[in-house]
Structures are given as structure tokens and as C-alpha cells.
N, C-alpha and C positions, 0 to 999 in steps of 0.2 A: 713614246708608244710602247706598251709592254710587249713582249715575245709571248709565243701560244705555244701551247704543246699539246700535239695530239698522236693518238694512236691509232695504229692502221697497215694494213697489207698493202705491202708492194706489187702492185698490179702489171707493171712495166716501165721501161727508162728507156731514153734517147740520151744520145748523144749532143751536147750544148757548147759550142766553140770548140775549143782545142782541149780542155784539159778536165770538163766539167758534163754532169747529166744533168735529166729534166727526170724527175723521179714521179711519179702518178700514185699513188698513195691511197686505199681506198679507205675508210673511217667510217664511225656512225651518222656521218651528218650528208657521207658521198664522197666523189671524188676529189682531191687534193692534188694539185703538180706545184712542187717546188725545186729551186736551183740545188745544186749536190756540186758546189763550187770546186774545183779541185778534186773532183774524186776519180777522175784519171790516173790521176797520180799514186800510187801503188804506195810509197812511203808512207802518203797522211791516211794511210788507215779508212779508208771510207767504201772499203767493198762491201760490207753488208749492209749499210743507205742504200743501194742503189741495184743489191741483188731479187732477182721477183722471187716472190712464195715469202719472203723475211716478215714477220711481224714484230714491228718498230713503235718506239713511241721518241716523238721527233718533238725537240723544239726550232723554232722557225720564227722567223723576225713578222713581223705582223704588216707586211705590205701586201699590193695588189698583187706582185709577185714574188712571193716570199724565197729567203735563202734557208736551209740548214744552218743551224747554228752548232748545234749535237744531238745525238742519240744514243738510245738504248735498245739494243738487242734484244727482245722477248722471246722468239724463237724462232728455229732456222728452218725448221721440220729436214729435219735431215732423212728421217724415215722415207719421205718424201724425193725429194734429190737426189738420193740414192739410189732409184729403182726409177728406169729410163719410163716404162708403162703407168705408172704413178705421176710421173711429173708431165708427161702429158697430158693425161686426162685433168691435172691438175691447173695445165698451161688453157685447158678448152673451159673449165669453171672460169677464171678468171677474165678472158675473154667477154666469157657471158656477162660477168661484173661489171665491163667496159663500155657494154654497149648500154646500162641501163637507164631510164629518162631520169634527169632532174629529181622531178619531184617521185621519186621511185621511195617505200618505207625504207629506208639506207640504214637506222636503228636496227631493226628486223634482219635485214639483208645482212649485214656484219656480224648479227650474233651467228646467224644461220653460216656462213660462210667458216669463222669459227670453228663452229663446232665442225663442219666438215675437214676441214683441217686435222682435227683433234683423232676423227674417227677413219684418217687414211694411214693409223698405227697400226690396226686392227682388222680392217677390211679392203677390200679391193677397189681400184680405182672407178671401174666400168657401174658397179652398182652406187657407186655414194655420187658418180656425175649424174646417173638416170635420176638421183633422190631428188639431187640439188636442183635439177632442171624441172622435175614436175612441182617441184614447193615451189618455183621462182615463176609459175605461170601467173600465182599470185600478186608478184611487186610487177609481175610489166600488164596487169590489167586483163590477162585472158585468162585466167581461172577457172579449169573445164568445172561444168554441170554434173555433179556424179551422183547427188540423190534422187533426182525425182525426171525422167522425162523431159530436153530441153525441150519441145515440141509442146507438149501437153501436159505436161507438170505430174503425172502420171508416175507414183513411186515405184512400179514394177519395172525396174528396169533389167533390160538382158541384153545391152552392145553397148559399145563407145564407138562412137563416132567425131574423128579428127574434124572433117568438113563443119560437123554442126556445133562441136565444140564442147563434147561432154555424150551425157547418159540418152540413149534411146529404149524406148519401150518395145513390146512387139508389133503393137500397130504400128508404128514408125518403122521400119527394118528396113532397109536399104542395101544394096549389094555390097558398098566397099565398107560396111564398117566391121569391126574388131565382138569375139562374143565375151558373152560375161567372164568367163575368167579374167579376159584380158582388164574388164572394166571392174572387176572386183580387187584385182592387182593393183590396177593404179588410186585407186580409193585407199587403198590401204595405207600404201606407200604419201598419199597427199595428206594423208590425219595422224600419219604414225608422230608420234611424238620421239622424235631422234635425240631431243636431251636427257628423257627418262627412261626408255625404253629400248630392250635389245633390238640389234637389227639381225640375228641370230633368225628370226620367223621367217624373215623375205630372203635370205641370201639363197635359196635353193628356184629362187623364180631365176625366168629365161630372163635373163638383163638383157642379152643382144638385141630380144627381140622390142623388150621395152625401150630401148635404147635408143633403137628405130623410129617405134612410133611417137616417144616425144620428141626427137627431132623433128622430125614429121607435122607434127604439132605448130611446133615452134614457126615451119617454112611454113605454115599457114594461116598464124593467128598472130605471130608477133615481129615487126619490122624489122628487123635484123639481120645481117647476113651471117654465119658460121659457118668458118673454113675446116674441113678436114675431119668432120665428124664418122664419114664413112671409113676412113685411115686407121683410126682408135681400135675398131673391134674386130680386123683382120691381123 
């Protein structure tokens, strides 16, 4: 049976016997865990298998539970790991990766992932998690309404509303939802095209406050628990 190779973000690792990790691997196709035999062991060289944020391309024995065989370091994001506020909000992205279902577009989701990676050289951690989180309402299935009216399909829109899960008209208005700025923001932010386009236009929006509301979001429309998210922007 031939060996595979694939590549992919180390999401997180456990501890496996005495000498050895359980390495969780995220790829185009989802998640991966394979054995990182020996990588206790400081000698055989296996701290970056088995360090999170590394992006790896692994060969691995082709079983139910596969081992490391070897790898290649692609990169470590040092920019990253360096900067204690960065590798958090970076530790909270990844998280999100953790929890996402099965058949989630994991093609999509690793390019996106990616390139977020790519653009915490350049920008701050607090706005590229709000990005990453309101693009990802996409792959877990609740992808708010921001054109027209959930209610009545009505293209005037002027609030966003978390409870109904997207854009309200004014006939619709309701006390607790957010006004058009807030709902012009996050439209922008959910179509900005992040692999061609600068993120220079939004950096001057309130993150915190978006930061907020797609949490917010999230404890309302998608089953998941996220720890520590209030911790991040104090």
C-alpha cells in the first residue's frame, strides 16, 4: 500500500504514550490526525510536525491510523508566534477550523485559512478573525441575508439583525437589531475579495464592535461552543 502526502495546518496535538503526539492536521479534503511517533524525543528533530500554526506537507503510511513517515516545513509564520496578541487570535481561528462539520467546503476553507495566515504579516490579528469569521458563516451553513429583506425579500434594506439572521427593511424594525452602517460593514467585509483586494478600506472600522456582533451571531446560529472570545479584545 503506497504512502500519501499531504499538506496542511497544524491545528493541534496531544500527547500519545510516552514518547509520541497525535498531530490533527487540517488539509483541503478536512481534518487529518496522525501518530508523530517519537516526537518527544528532542534528539530526532520532530518539533515542527507537531508544532500548531506550522504549515506542513506530510508523508504518512496509508492506514486507518496513519504514522508520519517525514516532512517538510513550508512555513512557520514566525511573524505570527512572535507576537503573544496575534497567536491568540490566531489560536481562536483555528479553533473555529476544529469545530467545523464533515462535509464543510474544506477546499475553500484552507485556501481562506491560507491566505489569512498570509495577511497576519501586514495586519492586525482582531480584524483578519472578524474577516475570517463572517466568511466562515458560509462553510458551517448560516450565511446571513445582506441583500434584500429576510422577512420580505424587500431590497431597502436599513439593520441587520443577528436573531433573523441577516438584512431587515424598515417595515421589519425591531428593537434589538444593529443600523445600516453596522449592516453595510458587514456586507462588505462578507464580498471583499481578500485575495485581490486591499484590506486598507476596512481597517479604520470599529473591529471590537464587529467582533462582538459576529460572535454574537455565531452563539446564535451556529452549534458550537467558543471559549475566550470576550478575553481577545480587552
Amino acid at each position: 500500500m503506497e504512502n500519501i502526502c499531504l499538506e496542511g495546518i497544524v491545528v493541534s496535538s496531544l500527547i500519545y504514550k510516552e514518547k509520541s503526539k497525535i498531530v490533527y492536521l487540517y488539509t483541503k479534503d478536512g481534518m487529518v490526525s496522525f501518530r508523530a511517533l517519537g516526537s518527544l524525543n528532542e534528539k530526532k528533530g520532530m518539533l515542527p510536525l507537531t508544532t500548531t500554526i506550522n504549515h506542513l506537507s506530510v508523508i504518512m503510511s496509508n492506514k486507518a491510523f496513519p504514522r508520519a513517515l517525514d516532512y517538510t516545513l513550508l512555513d512557520s509564520y514566525e511573524y505570527i508566534k512572535s507576537d503573544l496578541k496575534k497567536t491568540l487570535f490566531m489560536q481562536y481561528i483555528l479553533e473555529i477550523i476544529s469545530k467545523l462539520p464533515e462535509d464543510s467546503p474544506h477546499e475553500r476553507v484552507f485556501n481562506l485559512l491560507k491566505r489569512i495566515l498570509e495577511l497576519f504579516k501586514d495586519y492586525d490579528g482582531l480584524m483578519l478573525t472578524t474577516i475570517f469569521m463572517i466568511k466562515m458563516t458560509y462553510s458551517f451553513g448560516v450565511a446571513p441575508i445582506l441583500k434584500k429583506c429576510v422577512i420580505c425579500n424587500k431590497q431597502n434594506t436599513m439593520y441587520f439583525s443577528i436573531r433573523d439572521g441577516g438584512a431587515l427593511c424598515s417595515e421589519h424594525y425591531k428593537r434589538d437589531v444593529f443600523n445600516k452602517d453596522i449592516l453595510d460593514k458587514i456586507k462588505e467585509i462578507y464580498y471583499l475579495d481578500i485575495y485581490n483586494e486591499s484590506l486598507d478600506r476596512i481597517k479604520d472600522y470599529d473591529m471590537i464592535e464587529l467582533f462582538r456582533i459576529v460572535n454574537l451571531y455565531y452563539n446564535n446560529h451556529v452549534d458550537i461552543y467558543l471559549k475566550g472570545a470576550s478575553s481577545l479584545i480587552f
